[in-house]
N, C-alpha and C positions, 0 to 999 in steps of 0.2 A: 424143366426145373434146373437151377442149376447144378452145373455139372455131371448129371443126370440123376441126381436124388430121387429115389424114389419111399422109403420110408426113414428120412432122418429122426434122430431121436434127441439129439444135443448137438450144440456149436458154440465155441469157442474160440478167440483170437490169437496167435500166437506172438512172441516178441518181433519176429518178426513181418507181424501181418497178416500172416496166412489165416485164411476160413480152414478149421480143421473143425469136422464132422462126425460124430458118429450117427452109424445109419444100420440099422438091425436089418440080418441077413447076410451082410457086407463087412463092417467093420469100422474103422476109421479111416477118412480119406482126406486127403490136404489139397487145400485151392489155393490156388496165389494168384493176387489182384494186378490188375495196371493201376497205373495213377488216379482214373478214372473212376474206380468203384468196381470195374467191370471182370469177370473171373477169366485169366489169360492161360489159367494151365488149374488139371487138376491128375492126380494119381493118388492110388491106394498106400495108405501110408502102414495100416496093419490090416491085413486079410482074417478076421477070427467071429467068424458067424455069430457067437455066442454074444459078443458087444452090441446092447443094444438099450441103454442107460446109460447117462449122466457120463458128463466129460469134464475133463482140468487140465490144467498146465499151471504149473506154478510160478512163482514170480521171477523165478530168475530164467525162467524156458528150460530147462534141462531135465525135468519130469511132468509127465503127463500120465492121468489117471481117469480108465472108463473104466463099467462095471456092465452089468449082466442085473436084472431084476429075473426071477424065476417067472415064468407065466407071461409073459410080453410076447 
């Protein structure tokens, strides 16, 4: 899977470009593309096990917002 997902929960794009994921267990992680489509780099962008619901970034890129549903 990419970038080794194993239970993603949400994605979303960033201003600019990047696949940023959250994935329950894990946290959030950020991918960044080549020109291609293709995922060229990926690192843990927040380590907090608890994140494992619903992602944002808002429109100017400078906040981003995931949560935690209880029982997931």
């Amino acid at each position: 899977m990419l970038g080794g997902l194993t239970t993603p929960r949400g994605i979303v794009v960033d201003t600019l470009g990047n696949l940023l994921v959250v994935q329950r267990g894990v946290g959030i992680s950020v991918h960044s593309l080549d020109s291609n489509g293709c995922v060229k780099s990926t690192k843990t962008l927040v380590a907090d096990t608890t994140l494992n619901h619903g992602i944002d970034v808002n429109i100017l890129g400078n906040k981003l917002v995931a949560r935690y549903v209880l029982g997931r």
